[in-house]
Every structure is written in structure tokens, then in C-alpha cells.
N, CA, C and O atoms as a CHARMM CRD file, in Angstrom:
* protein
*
  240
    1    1 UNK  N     19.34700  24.76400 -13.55200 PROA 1      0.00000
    2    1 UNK  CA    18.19200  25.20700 -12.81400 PROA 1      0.00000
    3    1 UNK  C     18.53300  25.22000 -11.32900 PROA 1      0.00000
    4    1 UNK  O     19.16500  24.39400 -10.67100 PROA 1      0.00000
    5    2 UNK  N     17.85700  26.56300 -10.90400 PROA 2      0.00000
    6    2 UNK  CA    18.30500  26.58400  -9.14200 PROA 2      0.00000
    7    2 UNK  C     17.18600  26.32000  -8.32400 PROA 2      0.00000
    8    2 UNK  O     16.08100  26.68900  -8.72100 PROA 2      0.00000
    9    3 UNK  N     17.30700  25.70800  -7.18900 PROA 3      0.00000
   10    3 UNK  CA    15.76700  25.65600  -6.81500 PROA 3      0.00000
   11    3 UNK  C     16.13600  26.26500  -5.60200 PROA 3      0.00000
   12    3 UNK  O     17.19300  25.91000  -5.07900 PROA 3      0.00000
   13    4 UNK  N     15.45200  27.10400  -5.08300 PROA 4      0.00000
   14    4 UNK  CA    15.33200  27.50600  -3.06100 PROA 4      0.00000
   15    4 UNK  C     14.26300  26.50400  -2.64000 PROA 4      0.00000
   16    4 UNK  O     13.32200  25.80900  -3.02000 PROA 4      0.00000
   17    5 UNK  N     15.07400  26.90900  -1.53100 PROA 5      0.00000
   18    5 UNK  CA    14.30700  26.09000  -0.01600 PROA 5      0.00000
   19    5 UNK  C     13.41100  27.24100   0.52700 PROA 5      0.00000
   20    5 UNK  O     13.72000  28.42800   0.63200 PROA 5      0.00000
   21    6 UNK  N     12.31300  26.67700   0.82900 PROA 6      0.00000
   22    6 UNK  CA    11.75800  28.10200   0.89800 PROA 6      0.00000
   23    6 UNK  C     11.14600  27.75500   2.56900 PROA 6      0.00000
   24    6 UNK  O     10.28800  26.91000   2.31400 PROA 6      0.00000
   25    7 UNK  N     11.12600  27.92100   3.92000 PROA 7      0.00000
   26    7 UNK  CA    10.47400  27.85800   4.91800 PROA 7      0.00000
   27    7 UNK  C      9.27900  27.54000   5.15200 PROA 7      0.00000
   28    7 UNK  O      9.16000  26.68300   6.02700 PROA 7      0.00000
   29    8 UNK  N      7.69600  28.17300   4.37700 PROA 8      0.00000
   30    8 UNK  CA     6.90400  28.40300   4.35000 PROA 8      0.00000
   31    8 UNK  C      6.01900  27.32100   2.79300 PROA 8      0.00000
   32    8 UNK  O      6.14400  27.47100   1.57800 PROA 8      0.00000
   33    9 UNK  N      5.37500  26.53600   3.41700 PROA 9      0.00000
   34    9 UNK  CA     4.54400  25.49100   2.12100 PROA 9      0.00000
   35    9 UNK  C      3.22900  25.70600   1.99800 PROA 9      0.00000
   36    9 UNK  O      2.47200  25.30300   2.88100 PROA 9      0.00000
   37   10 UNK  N      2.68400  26.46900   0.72300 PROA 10     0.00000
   38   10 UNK  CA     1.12500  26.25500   1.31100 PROA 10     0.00000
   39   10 UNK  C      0.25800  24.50000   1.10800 PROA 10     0.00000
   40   10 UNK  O      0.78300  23.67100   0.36500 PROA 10     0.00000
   41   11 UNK  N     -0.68400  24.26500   1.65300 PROA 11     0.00000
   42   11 UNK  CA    -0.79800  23.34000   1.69600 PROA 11     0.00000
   43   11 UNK  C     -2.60500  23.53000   2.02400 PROA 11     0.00000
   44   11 UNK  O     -3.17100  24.17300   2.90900 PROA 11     0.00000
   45   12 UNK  N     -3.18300  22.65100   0.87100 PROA 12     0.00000
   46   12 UNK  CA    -4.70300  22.83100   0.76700 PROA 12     0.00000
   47   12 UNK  C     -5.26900  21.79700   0.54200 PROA 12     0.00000
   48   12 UNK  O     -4.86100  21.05700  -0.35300 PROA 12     0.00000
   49   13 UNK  N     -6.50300  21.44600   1.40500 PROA 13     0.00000
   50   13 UNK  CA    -7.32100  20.14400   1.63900 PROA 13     0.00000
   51   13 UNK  C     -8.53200  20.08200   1.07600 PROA 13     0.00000
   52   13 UNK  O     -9.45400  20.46000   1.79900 PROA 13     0.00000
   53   14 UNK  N     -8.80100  19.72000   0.00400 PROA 14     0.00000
   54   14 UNK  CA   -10.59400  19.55500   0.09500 PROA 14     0.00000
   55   14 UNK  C    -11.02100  18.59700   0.76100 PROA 14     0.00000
   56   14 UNK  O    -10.61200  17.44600   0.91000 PROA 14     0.00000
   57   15 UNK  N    -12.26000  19.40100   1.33100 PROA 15     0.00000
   58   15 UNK  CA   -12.87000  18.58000   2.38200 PROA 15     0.00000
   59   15 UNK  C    -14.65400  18.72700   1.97200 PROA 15     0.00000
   60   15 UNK  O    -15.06000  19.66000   1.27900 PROA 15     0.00000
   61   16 UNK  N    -15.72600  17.47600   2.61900 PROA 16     0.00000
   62   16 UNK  CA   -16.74600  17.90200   2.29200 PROA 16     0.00000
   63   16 UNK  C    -17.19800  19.16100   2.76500 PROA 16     0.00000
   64   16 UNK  O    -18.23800  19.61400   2.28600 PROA 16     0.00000
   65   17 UNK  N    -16.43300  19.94500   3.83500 PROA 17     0.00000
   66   17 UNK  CA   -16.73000  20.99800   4.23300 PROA 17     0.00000
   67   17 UNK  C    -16.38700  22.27100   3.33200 PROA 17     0.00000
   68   17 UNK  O    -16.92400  23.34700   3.59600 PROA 17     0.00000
   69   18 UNK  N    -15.54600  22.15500   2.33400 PROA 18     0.00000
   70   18 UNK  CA   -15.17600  22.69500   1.68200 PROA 18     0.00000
   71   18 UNK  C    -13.58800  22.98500   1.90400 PROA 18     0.00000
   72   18 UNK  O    -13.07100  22.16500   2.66300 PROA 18     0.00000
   73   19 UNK  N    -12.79800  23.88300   1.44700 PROA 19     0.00000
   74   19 UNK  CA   -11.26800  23.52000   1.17200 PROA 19     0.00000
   75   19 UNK  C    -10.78500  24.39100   2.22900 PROA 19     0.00000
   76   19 UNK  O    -11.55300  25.23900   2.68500 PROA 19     0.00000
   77   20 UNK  N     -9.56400  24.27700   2.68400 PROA 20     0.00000
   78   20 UNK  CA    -9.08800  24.13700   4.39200 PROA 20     0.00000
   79   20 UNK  C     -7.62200  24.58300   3.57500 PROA 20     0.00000
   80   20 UNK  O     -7.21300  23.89300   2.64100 PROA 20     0.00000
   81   21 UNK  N     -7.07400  25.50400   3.92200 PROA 21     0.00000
   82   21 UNK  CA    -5.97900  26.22400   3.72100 PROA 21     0.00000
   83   21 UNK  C     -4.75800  26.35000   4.75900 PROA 21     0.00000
   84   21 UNK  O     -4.94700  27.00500   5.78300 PROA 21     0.00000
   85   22 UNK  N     -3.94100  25.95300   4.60800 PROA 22     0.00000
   86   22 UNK  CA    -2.73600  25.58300   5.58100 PROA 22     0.00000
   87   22 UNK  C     -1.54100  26.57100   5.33800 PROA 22     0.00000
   88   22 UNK  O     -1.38700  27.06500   4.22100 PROA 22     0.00000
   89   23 UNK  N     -0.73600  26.84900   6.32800 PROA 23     0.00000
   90   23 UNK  CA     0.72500  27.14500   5.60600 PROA 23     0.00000
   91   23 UNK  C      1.51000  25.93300   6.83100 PROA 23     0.00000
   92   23 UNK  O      1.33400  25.78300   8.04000 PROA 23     0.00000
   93   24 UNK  N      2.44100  25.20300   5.79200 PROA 24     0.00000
   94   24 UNK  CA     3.36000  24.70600   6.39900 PROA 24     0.00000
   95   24 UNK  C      4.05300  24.68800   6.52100 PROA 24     0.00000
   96   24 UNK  O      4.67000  24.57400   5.46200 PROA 24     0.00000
   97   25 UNK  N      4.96100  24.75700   7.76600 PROA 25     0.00000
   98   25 UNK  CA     6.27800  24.98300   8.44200 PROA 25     0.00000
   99   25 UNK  C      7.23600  23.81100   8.46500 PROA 25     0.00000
  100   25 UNK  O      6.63100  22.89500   9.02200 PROA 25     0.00000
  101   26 UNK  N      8.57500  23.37300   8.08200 PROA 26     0.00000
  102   26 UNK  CA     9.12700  22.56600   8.23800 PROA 26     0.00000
  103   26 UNK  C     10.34500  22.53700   9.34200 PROA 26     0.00000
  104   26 UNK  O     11.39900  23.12000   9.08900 PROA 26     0.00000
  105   27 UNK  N     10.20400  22.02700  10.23600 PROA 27     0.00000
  106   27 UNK  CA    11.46700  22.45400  11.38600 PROA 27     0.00000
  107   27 UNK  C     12.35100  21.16500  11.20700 PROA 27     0.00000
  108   27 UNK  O     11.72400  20.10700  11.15600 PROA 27     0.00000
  109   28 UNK  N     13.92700  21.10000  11.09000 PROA 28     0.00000
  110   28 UNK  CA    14.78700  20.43200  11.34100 PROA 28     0.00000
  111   28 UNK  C     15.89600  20.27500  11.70500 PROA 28     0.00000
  112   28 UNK  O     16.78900  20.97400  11.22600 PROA 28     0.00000
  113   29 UNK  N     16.16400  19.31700  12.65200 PROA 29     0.00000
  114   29 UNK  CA    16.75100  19.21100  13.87900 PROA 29     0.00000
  115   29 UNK  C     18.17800  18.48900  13.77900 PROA 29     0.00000
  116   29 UNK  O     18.27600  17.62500  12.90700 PROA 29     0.00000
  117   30 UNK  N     19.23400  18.74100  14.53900 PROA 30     0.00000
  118   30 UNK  CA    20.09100  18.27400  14.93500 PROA 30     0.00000
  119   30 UNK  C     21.53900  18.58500  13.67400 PROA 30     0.00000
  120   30 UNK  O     21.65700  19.57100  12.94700 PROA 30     0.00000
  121   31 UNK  N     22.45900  17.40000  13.76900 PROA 31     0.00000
  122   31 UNK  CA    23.34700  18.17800  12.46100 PROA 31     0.00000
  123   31 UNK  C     24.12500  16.43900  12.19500 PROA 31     0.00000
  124   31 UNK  O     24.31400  15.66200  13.13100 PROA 31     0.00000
  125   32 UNK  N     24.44900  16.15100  10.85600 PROA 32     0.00000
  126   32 UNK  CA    25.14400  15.14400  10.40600 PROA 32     0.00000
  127   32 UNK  C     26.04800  14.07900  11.05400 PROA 32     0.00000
  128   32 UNK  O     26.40400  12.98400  10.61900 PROA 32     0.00000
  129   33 UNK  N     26.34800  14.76900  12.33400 PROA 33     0.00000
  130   33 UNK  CA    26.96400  13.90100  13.23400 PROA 33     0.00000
  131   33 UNK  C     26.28200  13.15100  14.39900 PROA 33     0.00000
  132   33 UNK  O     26.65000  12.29600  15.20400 PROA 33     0.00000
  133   34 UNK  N     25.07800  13.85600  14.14400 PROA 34     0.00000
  134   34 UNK  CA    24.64000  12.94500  15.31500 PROA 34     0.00000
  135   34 UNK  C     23.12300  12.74700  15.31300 PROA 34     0.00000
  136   34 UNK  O     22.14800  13.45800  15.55500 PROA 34     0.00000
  137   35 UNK  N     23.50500  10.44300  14.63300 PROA 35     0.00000
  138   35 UNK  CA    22.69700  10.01700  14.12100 PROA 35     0.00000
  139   35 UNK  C     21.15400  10.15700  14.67100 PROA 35     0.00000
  140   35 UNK  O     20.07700  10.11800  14.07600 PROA 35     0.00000
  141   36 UNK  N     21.51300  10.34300  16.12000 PROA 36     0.00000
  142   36 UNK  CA    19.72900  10.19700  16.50000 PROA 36     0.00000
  143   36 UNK  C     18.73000  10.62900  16.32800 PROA 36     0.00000
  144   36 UNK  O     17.71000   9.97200  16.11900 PROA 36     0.00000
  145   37 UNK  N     18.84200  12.19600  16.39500 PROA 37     0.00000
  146   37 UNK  CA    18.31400  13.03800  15.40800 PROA 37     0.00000
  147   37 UNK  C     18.14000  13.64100  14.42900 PROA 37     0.00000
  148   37 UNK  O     17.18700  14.35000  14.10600 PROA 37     0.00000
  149   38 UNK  N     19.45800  13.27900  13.67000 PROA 38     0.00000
  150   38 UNK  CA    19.55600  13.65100  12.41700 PROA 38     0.00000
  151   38 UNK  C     18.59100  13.99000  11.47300 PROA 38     0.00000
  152   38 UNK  O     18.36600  15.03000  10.85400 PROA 38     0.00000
  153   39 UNK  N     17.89300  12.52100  11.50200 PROA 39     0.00000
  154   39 UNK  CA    16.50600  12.56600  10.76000 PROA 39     0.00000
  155   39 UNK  C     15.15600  12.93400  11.02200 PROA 39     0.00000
  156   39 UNK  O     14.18900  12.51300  10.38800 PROA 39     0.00000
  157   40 UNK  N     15.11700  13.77600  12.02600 PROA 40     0.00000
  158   40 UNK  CA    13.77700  14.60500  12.75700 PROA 40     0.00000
  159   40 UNK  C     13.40200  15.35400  12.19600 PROA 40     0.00000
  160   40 UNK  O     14.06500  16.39100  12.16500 PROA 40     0.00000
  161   41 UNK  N     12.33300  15.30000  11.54500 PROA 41     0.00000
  162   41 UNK  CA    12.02500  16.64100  11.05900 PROA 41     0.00000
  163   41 UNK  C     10.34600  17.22300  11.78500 PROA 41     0.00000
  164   41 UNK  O      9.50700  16.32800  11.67900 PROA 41     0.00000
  165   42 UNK  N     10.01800  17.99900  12.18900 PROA 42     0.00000
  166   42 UNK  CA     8.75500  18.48600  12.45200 PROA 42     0.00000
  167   42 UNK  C      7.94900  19.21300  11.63300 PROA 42     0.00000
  168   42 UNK  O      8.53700  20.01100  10.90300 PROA 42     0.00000
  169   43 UNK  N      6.59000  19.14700  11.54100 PROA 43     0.00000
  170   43 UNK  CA     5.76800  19.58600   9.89500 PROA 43     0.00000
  171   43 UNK  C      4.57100  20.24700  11.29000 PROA 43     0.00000
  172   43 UNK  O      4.10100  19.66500  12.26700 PROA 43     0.00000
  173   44 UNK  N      4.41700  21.62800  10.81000 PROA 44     0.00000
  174   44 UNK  CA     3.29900  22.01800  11.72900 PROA 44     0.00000
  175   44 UNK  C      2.65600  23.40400  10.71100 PROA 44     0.00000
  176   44 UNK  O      3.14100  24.34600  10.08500 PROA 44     0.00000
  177   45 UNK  N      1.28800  22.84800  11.00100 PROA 45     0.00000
  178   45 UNK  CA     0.35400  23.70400   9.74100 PROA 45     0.00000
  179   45 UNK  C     -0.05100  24.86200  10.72100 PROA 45     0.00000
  180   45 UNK  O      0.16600  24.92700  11.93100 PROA 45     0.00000
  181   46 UNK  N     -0.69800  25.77000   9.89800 PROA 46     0.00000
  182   46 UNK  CA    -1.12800  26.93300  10.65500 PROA 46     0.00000
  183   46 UNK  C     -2.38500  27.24200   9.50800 PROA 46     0.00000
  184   46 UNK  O     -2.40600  26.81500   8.35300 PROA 46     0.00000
  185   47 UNK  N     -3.35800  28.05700  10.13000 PROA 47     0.00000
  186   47 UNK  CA    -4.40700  28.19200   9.04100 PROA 47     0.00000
  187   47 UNK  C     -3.63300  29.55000   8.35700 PROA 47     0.00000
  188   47 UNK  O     -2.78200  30.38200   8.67200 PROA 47     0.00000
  189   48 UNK  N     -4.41500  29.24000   7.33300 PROA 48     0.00000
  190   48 UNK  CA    -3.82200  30.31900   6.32600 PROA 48     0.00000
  191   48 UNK  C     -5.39200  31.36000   6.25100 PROA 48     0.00000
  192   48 UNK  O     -5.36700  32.07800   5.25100 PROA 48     0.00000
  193   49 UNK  N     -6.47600  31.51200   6.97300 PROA 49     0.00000
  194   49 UNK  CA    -7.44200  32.24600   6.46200 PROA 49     0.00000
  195   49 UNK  C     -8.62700  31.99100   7.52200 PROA 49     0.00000
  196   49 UNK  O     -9.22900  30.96500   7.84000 PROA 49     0.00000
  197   50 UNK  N     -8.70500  33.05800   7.85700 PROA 50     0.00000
  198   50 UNK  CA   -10.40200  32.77600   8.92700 PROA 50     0.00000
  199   50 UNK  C    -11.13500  31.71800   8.42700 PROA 50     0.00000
  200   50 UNK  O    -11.23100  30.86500   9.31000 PROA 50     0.00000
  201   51 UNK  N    -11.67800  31.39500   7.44400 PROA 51     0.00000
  202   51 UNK  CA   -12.38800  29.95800   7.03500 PROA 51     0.00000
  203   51 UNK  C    -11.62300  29.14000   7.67200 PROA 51     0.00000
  204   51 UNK  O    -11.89800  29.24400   8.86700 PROA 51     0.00000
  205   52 UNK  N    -10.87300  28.44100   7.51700 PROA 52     0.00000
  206   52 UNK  CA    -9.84100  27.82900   8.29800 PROA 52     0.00000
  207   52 UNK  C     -9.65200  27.52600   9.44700 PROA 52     0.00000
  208   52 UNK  O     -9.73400  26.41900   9.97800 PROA 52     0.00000
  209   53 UNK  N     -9.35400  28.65200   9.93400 PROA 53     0.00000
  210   53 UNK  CA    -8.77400  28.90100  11.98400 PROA 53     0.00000
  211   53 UNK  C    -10.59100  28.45600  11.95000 PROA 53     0.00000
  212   53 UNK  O    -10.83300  27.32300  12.36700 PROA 53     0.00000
  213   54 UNK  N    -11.73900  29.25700  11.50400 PROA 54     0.00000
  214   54 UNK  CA   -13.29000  28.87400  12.24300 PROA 54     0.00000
  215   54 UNK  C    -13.48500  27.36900  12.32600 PROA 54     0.00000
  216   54 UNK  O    -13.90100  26.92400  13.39600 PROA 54     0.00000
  217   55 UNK  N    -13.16600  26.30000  11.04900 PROA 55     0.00000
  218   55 UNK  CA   -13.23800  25.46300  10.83600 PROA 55     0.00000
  219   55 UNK  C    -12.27900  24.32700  11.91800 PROA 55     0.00000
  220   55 UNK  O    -12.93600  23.56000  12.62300 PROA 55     0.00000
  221   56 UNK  N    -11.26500  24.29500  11.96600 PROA 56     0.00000
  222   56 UNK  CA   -10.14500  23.80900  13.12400 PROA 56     0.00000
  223   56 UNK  C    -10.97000  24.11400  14.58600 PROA 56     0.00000
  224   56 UNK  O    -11.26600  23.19700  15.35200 PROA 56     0.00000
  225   57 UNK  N    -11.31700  25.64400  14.87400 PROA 57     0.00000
  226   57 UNK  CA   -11.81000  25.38200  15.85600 PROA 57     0.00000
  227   57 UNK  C    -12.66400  24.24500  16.27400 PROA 57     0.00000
  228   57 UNK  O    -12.34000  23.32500  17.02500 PROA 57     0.00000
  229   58 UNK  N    -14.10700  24.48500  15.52400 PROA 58     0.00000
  230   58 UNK  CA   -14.99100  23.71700  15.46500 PROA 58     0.00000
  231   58 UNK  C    -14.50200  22.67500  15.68500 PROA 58     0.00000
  232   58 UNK  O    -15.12200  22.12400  16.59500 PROA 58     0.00000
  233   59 UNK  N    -13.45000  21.91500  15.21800 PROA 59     0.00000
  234   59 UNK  CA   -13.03300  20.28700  15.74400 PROA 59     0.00000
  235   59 UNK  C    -12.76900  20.22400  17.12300 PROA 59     0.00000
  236   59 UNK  O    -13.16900  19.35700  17.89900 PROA 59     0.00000
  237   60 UNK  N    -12.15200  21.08700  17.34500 PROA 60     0.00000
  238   60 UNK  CA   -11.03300  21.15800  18.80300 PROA 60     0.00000
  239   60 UNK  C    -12.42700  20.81000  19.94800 PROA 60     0.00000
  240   60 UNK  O    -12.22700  20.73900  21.16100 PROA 60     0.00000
């Protein structure tokens, strides 16, 4: 079995507001030699759907 890495995660919340749709991005940093960052990784959601982006606003 092969698996890909795929860039793009969707990622979905129920909430009492009702369900909150994400896509998530995984960014990672640096390269095997050099321990400090090696293990950085950055996770940053984006709305996946006007319900969503309206809802996020509203917090901000």
C-alpha cells in the first residue's frame, strides 16, 4: 500500500454554532541537520466556505 502526502487537510469542527470547515495547511521547516528546527512544523487553517470565513469573522 502507497500512501501520498498530500499538502492540503480538510479539517471540520462541530460547534454549538454549527460545523466550521477548515482546510489545513502543514508547513515544515528546516532539514535533518539542523537540530533546532528540525522539528517545526506550522499548522494554519483557512475557511473552507462563506459559513466559515462569516463565522471567524464574528470572533475577530
Amino acid at each position: 500500500m502507497q500512501f501520498t502526502r498530500r499538502p492540503l487537510l480538510p479539517f471540520v469542527m462541530n460547534t454549538p454554532a454549527g460545523q466550521l470547515r477548515f482546510l489545513s495547511a502543514i508547513a515544515h521547516f528546516g532539514t535533518s541537520e539542523d537540530v533546532t528546527i528540525r522539528d517545526l512544523r506550522l499548522e494554519l487553517l483557512f475557511p473552507a466556505d462563506d459559513a466559515t470565513r462569516a463565522a471567524v469573522r464574528t470572533l475577530g
